[in-house]
C-alpha positions as CSV (number, residue, x, y, z in Angstrom):
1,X,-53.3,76.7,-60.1
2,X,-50.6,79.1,-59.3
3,X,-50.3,78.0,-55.8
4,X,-50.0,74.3,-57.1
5,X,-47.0,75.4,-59.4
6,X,-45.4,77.6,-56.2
7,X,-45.6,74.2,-53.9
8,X,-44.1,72.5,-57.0
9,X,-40.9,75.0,-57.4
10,X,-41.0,75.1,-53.6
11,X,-40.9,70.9,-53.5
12,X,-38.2,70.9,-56.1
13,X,-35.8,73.5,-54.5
14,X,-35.9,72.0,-50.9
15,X,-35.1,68.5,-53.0
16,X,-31.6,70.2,-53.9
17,X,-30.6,71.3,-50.8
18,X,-31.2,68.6,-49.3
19,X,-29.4,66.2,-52.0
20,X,-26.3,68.5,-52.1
21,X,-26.1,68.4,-47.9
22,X,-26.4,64.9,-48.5
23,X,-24.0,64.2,-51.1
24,X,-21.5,65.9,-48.8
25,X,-21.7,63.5,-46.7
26,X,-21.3,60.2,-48.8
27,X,-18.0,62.7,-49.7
28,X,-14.2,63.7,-48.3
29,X,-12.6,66.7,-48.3
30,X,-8.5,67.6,-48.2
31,X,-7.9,71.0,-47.0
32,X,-4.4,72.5,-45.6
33,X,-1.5,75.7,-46.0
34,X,0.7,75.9,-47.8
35,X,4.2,77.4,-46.4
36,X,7.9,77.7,-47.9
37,X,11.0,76.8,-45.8
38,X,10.7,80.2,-43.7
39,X,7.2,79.6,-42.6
40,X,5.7,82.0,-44.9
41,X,2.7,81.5,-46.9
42,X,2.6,80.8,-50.1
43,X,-0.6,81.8,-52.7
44,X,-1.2,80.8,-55.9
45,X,0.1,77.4,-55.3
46,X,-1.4,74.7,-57.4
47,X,-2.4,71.8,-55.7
48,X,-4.0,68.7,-57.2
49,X,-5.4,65.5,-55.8
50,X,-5.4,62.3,-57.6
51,X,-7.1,59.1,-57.0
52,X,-4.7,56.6,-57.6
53,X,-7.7,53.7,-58.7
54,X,-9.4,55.6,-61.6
55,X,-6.8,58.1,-62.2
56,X,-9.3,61.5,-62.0
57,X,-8.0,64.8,-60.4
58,X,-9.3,67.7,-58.7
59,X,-7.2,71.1,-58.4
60,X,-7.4,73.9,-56.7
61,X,-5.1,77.1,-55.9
62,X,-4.4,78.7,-52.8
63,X,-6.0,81.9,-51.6
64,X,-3.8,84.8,-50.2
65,X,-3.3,83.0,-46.9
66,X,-1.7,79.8,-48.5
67,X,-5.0,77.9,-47.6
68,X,-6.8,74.8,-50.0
69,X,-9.6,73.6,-49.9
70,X,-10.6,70.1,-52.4
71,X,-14.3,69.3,-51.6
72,X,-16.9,66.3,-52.4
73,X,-13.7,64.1,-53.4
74,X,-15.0,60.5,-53.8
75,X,-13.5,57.6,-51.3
76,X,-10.7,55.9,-51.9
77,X,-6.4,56.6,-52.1
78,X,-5.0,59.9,-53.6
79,X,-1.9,61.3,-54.0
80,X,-1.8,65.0,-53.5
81,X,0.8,67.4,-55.2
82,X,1.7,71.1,-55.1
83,X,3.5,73.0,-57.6
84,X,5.1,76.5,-58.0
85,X,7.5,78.2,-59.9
86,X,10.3,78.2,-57.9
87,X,9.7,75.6,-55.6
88,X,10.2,72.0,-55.9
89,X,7.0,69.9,-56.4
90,X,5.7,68.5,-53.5
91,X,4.3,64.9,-53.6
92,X,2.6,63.2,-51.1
93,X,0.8,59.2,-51.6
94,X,-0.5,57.2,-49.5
95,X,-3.5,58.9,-48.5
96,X,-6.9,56.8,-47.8
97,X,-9.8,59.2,-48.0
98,X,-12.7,57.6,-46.2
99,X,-16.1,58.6,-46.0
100,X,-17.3,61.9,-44.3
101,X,-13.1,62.4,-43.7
102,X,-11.6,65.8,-43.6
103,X,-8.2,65.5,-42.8
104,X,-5.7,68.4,-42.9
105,X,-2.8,67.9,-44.7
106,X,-0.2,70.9,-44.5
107,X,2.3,71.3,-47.5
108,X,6.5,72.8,-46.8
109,X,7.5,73.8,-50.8
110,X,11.8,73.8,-50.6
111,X,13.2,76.1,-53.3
112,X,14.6,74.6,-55.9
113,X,13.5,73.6,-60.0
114,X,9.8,72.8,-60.5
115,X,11.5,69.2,-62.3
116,X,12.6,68.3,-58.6
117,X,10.4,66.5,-56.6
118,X,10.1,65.9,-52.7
119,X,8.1,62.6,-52.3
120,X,6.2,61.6,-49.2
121,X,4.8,58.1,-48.0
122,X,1.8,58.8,-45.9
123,X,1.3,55.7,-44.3
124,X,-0.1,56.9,-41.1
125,X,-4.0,57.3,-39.9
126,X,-4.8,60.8,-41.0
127,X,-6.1,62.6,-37.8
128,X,-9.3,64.2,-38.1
129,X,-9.3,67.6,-36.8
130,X,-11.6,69.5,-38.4
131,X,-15.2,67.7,-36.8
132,X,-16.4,67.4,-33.4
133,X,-18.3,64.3,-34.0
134,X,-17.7,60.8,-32.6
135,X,-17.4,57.9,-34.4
136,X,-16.2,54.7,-36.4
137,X,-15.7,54.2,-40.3
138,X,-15.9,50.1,-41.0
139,X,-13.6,49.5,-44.2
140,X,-14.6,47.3,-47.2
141,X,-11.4,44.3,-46.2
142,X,-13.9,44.0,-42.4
143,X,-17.2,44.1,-44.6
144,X,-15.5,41.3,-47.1
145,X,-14.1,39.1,-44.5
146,X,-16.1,39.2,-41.3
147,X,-19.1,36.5,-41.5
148,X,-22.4,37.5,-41.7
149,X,-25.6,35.4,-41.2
150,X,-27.7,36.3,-44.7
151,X,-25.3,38.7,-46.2
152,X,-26.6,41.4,-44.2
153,X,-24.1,44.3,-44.1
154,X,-26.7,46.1,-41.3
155,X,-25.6,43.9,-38.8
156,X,-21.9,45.3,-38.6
157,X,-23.3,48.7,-37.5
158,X,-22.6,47.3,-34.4
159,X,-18.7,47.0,-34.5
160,X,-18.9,50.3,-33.9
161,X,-19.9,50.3,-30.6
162,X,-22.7,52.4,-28.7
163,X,-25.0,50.8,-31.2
164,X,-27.4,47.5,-30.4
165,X,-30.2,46.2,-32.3
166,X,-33.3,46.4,-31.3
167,X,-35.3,44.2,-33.7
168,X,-36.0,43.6,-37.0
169,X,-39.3,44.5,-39.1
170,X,-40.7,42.2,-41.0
171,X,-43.3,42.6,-43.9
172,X,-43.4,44.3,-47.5
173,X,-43.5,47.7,-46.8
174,X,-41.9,47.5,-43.1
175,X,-39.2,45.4,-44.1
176,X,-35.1,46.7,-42.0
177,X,-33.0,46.2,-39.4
178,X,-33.8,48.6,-36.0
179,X,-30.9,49.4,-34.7
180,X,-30.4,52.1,-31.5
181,X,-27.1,54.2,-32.0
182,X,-25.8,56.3,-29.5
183,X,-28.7,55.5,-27.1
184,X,-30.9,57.2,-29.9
185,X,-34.2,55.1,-30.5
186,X,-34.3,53.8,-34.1
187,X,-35.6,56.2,-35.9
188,X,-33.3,58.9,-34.5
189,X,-30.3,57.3,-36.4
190,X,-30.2,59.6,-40.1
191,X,-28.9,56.8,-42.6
192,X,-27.5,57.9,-46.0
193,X,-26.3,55.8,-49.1
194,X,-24.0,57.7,-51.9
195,X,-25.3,60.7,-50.5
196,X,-29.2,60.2,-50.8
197,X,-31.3,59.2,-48.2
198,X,-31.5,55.9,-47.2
199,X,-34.8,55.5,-44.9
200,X,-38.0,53.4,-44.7
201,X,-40.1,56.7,-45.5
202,X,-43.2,54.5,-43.6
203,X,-41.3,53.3,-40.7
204,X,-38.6,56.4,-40.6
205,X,-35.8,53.4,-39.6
206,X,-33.2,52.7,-42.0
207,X,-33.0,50.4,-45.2
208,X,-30.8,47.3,-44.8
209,X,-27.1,48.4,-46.5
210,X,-26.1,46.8,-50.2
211,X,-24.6,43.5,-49.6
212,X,-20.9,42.8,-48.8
213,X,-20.0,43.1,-52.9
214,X,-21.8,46.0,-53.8
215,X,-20.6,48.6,-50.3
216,X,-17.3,50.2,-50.3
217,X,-17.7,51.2,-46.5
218,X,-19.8,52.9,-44.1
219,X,-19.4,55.2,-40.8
220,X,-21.4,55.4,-38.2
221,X,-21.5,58.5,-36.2
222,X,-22.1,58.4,-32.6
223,X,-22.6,61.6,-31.2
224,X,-21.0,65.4,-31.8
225,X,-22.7,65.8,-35.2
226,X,-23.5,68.9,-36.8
227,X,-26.1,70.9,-36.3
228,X,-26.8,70.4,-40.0
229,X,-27.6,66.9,-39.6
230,X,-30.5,67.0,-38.1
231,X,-30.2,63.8,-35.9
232,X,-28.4,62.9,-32.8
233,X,-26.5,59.8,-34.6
234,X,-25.9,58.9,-38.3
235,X,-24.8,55.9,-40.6
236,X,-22.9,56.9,-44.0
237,X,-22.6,54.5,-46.4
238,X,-20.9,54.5,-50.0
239,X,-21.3,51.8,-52.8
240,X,-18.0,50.8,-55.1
241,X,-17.3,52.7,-57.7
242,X,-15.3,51.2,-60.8
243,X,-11.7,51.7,-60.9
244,X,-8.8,51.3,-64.5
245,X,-8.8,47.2,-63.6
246,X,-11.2,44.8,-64.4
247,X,-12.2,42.7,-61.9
248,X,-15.4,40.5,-60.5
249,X,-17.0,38.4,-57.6
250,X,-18.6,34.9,-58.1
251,X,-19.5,33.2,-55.1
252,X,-22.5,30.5,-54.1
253,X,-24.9,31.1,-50.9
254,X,-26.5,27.9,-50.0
255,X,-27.4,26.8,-46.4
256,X,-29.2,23.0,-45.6
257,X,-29.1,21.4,-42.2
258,X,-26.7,18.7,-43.7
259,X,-23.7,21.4,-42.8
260,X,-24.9,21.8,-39.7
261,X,-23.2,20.4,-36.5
262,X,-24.8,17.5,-34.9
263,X,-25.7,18.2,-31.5
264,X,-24.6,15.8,-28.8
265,X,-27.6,14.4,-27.8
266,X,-29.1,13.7,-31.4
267,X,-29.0,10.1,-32.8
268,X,-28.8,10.9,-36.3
269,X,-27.7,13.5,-38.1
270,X,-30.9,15.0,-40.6
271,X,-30.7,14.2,-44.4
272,X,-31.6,16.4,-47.6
């Protein structure tokens, strides 16, 4: 009995790891120094990242090298600010945090009243300098607008290139889309959704993605990963979250061969 309750606690406490190593990665992360006009470093600088849609902050202050760090900061735009006595506030917007992104985002604090502000439009790619690994992050407006035969969001893991599909189970319980990444076979490809895993546990090859309404984006990771991973390619996906503004889909899905094009050669065209 004791040794079923020690594989229990055992069961539960590798569970936790492994959800918060996954929720990082449905996740972004800001990090950056802070610096005054002289180059010197500035601690104790409150800094605070916004996300513009829902309106909820994360803060932070910086250590005794000037250095932040916001973690697990959902997807989506932000505006980041930093504040001291002394100092003007800074203010940046702009900034379009995508999933598994850690872009560095260094702060200059002039001198002047904490009232005055120094605003800055970031509306440049942030670089990503921080990770070694290679790869491609497909944004909602491509998932939205691109067609797709069946609604099938798994299919545009391809537009990131170094990634074909190999097949396509069919059945019940081995039901998803086999797709090699990064010249991996299919079930080398670790495929996350909002941070949990997201694999056939039968098959080990990945569950088809929500459809287009339902995803926010995904990235798909080609090679370079971390050692953490645990695979030689991975797909990252995150699900829409809700936002101040009310808003909704409607649309209709309905094929019949009356749509179809008649070929050249065919006398009639079929009916309903």
């Amino acid at each position: 009995m004791e040794r079923i309750i020690v594989g229990l606690w055992s069961a539960l406490f590798f569970f936790v790891l492994t959800c918060s190593v996954s929720w990082a990665q449905a996740t972004a992360q800001v990090s950056g120094t802070v610096r005054d006009q002289t180059g010197a470093v500035l601690p104790v600088v409150t800094v605070t990242a916004t996300q513009t849609e829902t309106g909820v902050a994360r803060t932070t202050l910086t250590n005794e090298t000037g250095s932040y760090v916001l973690s697990n900061l959902a997807v989506g735009p932000y505006r980041l600010e930093a504040t001291l006595t002394g100092f003007r506030t800074f203010a940046q917007s702009g900034i379009v945090l995508q999933v598994n992104a850690s872009p560095v985002i260094n702060v200059v604090l002039q001198v002047g009243q904490v009232a005055e502000q120094v605003e800055v439009q970031a509306d440049a790619a942030l670089v990503e300098t921080r990770t070694s690994s290679v790869g491609q992050v497909i944004e909602n407006q491509r998932i939205l607008e691109l067609p797709l035969n069946g609604r099938n969001v798994t299919d545009l893991i391809t537009l990131a290139g170094a990634a074909v599909q190999t097949g396509t189970a069919t059945g019940r319980l081995f039901s998803g889309t086999q797709i090699s990444v990064g010249g991996s076979v299919p079930t080398g490809t670790d495929y996350s959704l909002d941070g949990a895993n997201h694999i056939n546990f039968l098959t080990g090859v990945g569950l088809d993605l929500p459809f287009p309404d339902a995803t926010q984006e995904f990235k798909v990771e080609t090679g370079g990963l971390a050692a953490n991973r645990g695979s030689s390619s991975a797909v990252a996906a995150v699900t829409k979250s809700g936002t101040n503004d009310f808003h909704g889909d409607l649309f209709e899905f309905f094929r019949n061969d009356l749509f179809n094009a008649r070929q050249y050669f065919s006398p009639t065209k079929s009916s309903l």
